[in-house]
C-alpha positions as CSV (number, residue, x, y, z in Angstrom):
1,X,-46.0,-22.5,32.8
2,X,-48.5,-19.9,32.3
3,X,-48.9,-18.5,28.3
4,X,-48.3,-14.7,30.2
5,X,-44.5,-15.6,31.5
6,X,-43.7,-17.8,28.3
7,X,-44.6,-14.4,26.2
8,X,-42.7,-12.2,28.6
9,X,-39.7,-14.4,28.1
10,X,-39.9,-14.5,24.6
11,X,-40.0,-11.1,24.5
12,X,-37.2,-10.3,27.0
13,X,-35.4,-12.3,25.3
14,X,-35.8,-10.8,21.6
15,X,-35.0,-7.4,23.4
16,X,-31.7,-9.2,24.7
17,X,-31.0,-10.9,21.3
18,X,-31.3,-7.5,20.0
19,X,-29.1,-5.4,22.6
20,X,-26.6,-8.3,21.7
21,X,-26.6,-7.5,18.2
22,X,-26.1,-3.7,18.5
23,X,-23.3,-4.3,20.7
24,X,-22.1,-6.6,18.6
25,X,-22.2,-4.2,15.4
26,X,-21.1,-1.3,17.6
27,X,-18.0,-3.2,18.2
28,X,-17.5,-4.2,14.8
29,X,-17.9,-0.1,14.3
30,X,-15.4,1.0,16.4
31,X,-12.8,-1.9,15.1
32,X,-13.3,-0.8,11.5
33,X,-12.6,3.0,13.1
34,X,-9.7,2.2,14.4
35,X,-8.4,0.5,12.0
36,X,-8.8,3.1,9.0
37,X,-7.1,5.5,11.5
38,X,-4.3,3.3,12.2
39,X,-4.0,3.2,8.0
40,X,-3.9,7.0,7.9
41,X,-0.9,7.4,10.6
42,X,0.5,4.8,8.9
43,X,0.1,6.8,5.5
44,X,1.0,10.0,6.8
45,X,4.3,8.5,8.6
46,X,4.9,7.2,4.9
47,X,4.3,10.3,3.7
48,X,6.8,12.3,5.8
49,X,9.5,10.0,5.7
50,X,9.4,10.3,1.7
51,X,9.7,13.9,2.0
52,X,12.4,13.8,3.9
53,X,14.1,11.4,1.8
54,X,13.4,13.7,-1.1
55,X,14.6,16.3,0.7
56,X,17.9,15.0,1.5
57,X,18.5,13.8,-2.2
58,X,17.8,17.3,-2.9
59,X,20.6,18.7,-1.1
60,X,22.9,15.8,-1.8
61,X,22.1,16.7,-5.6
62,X,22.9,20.5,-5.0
63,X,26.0,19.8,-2.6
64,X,27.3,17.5,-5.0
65,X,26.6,19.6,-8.1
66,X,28.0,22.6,-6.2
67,X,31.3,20.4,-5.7
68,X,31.4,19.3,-9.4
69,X,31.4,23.2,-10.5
70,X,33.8,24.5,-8.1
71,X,36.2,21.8,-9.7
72,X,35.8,22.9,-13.2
């Protein structure tokens, strides 16, 4: 085989290896992306669900205070 297509191959083949790796951290990229916005749904779900649990204590609280005034 001639020196000319062993160093074209070689360097085809580094430009492959390196398109590999790109894609390669690319995915990795868009995983780690995802994943930190799945974490802030998740957090802001959290977050809305505890203030509507604070909410409803809240007006539990008043309606039973309320109640416990009306008796006295």
């Amino acid at each position: 085989m001639p020196i000319a297509i062993k160093a074209a191959a070689g360097i085809i083949g580094s430009i492959l290896a390196i398109i590999a790796l790109v894609i390669a951290v690319l995915k990795g990229i868009l995983a780690l992306i995802s994943f930190v916005t799945l974490a802030i749904k998740i957090a802001v779900i959290g977050l809305f669900v505890a203030v509507f649990i604070i909410i409803g204590l809240m007006v539990f609280r008043t309606f039973r205070d309320k109640r416990s005034k009306s008796k006295d």
